[in-house]
C-alpha atoms as one frame of an Amber mdcrd trajectory, in Angstrom:
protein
  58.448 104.827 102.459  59.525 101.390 101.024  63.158 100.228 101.654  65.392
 101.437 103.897  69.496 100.001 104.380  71.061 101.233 107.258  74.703 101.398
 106.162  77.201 101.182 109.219  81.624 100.992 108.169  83.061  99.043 110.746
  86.770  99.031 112.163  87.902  96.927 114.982  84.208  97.302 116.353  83.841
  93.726 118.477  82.735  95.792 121.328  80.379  97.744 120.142  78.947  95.407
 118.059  76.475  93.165 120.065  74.678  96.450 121.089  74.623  98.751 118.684
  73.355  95.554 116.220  70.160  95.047 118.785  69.694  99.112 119.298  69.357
  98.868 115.246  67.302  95.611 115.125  64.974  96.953 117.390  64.563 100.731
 116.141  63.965  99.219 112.388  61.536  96.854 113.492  59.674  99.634 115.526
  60.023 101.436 112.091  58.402  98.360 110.040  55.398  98.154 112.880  54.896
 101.199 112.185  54.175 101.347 108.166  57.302 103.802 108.071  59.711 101.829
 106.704  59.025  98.000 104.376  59.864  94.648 106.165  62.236  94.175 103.339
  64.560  97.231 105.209  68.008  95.917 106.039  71.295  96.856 108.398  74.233
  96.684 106.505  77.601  96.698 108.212  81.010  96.964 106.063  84.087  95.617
 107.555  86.884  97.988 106.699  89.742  95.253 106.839  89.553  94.888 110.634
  91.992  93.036 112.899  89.535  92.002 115.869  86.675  89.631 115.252  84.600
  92.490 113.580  83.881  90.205 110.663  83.132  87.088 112.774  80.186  88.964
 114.657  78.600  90.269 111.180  78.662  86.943 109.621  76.925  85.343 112.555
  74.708  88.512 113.013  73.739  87.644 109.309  73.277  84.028 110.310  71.132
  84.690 113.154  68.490  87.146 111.381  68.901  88.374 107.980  67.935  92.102
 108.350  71.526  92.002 108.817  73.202  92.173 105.840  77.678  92.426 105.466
  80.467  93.600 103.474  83.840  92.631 103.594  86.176  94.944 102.042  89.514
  93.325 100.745  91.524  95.344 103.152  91.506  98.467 105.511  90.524 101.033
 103.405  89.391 103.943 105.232  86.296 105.440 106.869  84.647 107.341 103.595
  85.730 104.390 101.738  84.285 101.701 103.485  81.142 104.055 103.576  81.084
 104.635 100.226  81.232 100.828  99.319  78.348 100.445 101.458  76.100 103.183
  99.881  77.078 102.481  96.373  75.741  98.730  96.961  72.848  99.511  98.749
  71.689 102.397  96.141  70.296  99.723  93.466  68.415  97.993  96.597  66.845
 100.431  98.765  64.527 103.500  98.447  66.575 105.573 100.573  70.231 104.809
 102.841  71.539 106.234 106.253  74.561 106.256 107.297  76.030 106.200 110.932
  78.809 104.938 113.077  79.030 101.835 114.950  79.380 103.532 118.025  76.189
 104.758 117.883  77.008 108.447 119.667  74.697 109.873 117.255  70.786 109.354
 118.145  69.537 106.691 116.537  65.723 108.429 117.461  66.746 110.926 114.646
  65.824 108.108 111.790  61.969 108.845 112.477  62.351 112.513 111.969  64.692
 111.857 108.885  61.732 109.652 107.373  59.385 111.910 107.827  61.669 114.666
 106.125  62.490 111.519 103.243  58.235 111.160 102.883  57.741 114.996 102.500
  59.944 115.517  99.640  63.800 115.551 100.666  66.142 113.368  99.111  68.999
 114.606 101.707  67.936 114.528 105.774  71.659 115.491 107.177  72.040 114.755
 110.955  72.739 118.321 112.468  74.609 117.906 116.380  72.972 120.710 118.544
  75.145 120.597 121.126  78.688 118.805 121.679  77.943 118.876 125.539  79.584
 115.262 125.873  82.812 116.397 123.923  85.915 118.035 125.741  86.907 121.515
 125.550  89.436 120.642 123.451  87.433 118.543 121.121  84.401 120.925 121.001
  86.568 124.038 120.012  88.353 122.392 117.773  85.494 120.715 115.608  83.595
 123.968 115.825  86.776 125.466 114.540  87.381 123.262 111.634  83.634 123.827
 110.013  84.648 127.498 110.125  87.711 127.109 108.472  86.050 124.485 106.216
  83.262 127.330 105.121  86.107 130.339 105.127  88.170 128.153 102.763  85.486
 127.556 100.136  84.534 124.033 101.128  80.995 124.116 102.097  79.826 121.618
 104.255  76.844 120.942 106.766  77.748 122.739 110.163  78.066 120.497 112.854
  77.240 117.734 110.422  79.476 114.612 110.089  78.187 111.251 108.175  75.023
 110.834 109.723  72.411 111.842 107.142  69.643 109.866 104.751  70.152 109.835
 101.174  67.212 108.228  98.465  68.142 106.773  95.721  68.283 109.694  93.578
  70.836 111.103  95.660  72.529 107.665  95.903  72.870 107.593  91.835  73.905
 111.331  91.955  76.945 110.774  94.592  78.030 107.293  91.866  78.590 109.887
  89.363  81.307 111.701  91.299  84.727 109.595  90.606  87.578 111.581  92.618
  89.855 108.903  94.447  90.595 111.466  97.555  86.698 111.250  99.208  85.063
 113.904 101.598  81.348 112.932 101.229  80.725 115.528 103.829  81.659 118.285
 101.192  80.596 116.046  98.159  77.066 115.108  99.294  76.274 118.661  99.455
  76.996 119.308  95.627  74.767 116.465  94.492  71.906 118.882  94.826  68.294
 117.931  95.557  65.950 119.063  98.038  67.386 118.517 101.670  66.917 119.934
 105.245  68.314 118.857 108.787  67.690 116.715 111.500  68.830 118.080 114.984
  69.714 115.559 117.851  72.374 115.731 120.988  75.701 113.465 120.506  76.022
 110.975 123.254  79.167 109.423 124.471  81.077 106.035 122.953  79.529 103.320
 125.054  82.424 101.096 124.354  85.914 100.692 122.692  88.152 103.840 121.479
  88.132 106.087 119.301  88.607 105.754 115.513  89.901 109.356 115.023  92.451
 110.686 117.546  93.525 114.138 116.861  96.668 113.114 114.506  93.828 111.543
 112.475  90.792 114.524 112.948  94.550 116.641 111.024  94.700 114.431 108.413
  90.837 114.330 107.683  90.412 118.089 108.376  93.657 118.693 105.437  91.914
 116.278 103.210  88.723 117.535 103.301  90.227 121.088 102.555  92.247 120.444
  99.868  89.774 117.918  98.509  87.177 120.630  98.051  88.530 123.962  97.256
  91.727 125.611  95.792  92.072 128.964  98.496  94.758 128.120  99.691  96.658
 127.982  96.711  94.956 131.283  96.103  95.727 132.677  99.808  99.935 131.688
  98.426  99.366 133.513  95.546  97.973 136.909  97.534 100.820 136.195  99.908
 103.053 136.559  97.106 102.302 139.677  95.807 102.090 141.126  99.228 105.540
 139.781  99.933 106.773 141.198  96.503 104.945 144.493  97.363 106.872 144.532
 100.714 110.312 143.511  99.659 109.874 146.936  97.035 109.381 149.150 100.179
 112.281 147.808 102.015 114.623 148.097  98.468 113.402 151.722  98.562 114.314
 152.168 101.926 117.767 150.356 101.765 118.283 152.616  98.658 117.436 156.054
 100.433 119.531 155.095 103.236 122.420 154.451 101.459 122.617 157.356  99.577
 122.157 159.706 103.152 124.954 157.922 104.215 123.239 155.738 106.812 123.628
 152.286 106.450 124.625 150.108 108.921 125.715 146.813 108.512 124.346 144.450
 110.681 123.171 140.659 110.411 119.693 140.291 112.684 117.368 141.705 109.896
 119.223 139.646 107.107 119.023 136.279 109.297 115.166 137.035 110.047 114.217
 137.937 106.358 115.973 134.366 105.515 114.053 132.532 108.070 110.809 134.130
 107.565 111.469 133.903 103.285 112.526 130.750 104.129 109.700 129.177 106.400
 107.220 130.338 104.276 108.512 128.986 101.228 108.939 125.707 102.464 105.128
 126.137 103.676 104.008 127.158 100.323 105.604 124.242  98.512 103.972 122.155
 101.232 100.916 123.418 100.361 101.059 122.689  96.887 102.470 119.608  96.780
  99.047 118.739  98.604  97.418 119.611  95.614 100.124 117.683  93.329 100.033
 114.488  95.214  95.960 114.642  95.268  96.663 115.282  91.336  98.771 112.275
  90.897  96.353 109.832  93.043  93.385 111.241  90.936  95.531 110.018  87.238
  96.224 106.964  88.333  92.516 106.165  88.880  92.465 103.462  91.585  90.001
 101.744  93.036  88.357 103.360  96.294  87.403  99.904  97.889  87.324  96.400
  96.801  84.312  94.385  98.001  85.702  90.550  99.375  82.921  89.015 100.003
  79.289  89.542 100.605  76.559  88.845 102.908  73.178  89.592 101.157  69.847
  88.248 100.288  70.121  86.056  97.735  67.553  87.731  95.047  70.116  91.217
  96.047  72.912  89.071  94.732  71.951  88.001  91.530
């Protein structure tokens, strides 16, 4: 294999940092000793507009030994922003890319394997957790759940896969040609095609700092990854619809033959429960689809998805 970038987004990361940067150092150099991977290999971190000294420790990471390389985006962002910027600049540098976090919960040992998968063929190695035994109950049923509901709904993604994986370069210049502003590389990798297979390895806990995605965030990434990749549940609305319309013919039926026996009775607890429940749904419907319209209007108006500040490179990557 010749050159391999290591592509890390960073957020408010100063204490994880120090160590992950010398767990990386030390895994690529094994890596380079051992004819896997060329010298040339680099660890880039991207600095997603954080408000700790995130940016201070890259640049004098980069000063200290340059197999670490930096980007500094021109604010925060996001996550599969900041990830993307890194992959779409290492992707005219390197033979293949891998992304990870900077807490470094997922197994770092996995590279070798996803090497070996890179040198027999693939040109996608996802990361594949195979067993959440560090997560809560909570946490674990929850994430399980969402891949479900992911796969039910028509967005087919990795299970148990998140954004550790190796892409070549092929791949790298396949996922460029995909321009949609609201990103979900975990369902958008998949439909750059290519040969791939999985890597399986156990998740280990966040050595320091917090978490970057409490649950009010893991909602907001779970509904953008859904609506991002399929339309079903504007389809499930639709079905809804005609089973409502369906229904409300029964019940005019009904009201229709007991009014002509001579048995209605007037009374207000069905009429104030059809309104609620008409009315509840409807306002979930229209919630639902003005997902769809607001990912619509952010997709027209074409934005950028990151802007790169500044950056910390070898000088012949930089001309």
């Amino acid at each position: 294999m010749g050159r391999l970038f290591c592509v890390i987004p960073c957020y408010n990361e100063q204490e994880v940092l120090p160590t992950t940067s010398s767990l990386l150092r030390d895994k690529l150099h094994a890596l380079i000793e051992q004819n896997k991977i060329s010298s040339d290999s680099r660890i880039v971190f991207v600095n997603d507009g954080s408000r700790d000294a995130t940016w201070e420790i890259i640049k004098a990471l980069h000063d200290e030994d340059e197999i670490f390389q930096g980007i500094n985006l021109s604010k925060n962002m996001g996550h599969q922003n900041a990830l993307l910027a890194g992959l779409m600049t290492a992707k005219d540098l390197c033979d293949a890319a891998i992304s990870l976090d900077a807490d470094l919960q997922d197994d770092i040992n996995a590279i070798d394997e996803m090497i070996d998968k890179f040198n027999e063929g693939c040109d996608v190695v996802y990361g594949v957790r195979s067993a959440r035994k560090t997560d809560t109950f909570f946490k674990r049923t929850t994430a399980e759940g969402f891949y479900k509901l992911m796969d039910k709904l028509g967005a087919k993604t990795v299970y148990n896969h998140a954004d550790y994986r190796l892409m070549s370069r092929r791949a790298l210049l396949g996922l460029a040609e995909f321009g949609e502003v609201n990103l979900f590389l975990r369902g958008i990798v998949p439909m750059v095609g290519y040969k791939s297979d999985v890597v399986y390895y156990e998740r280990a806990e966040r050595f320091a700092g917090e978490s970057k995605y409490p649950l009010k965030k893991m909602l907001s990434f779970a509904v953008e990854g859904i609506t991002s990749l399929s339309t079903k549940p504007i389809k499930m609305i639709t079905g809804l619809g005609f089973f409502i319309f369906i229904v409300s013919i029964a019940v005019l039926i009904y009201s229709l033959v007991r009014y002509f026996t001579g048995n209605t009775i007037q009374g207000w607890t069905t009429t104030v429960i059809s309104v609620w429940a008409i009315g509840g749904l409807m306002m979930i419907s229209l919630g639902v689809i003005g997902e769809y319209i607001g990912k619509i209007y952010l997709e027209t108006k074409n934005r950028p998805r990151f802007i790169i500040e500044s950056y910390l490179g070898d000088e012949k990557d930089q001309k």
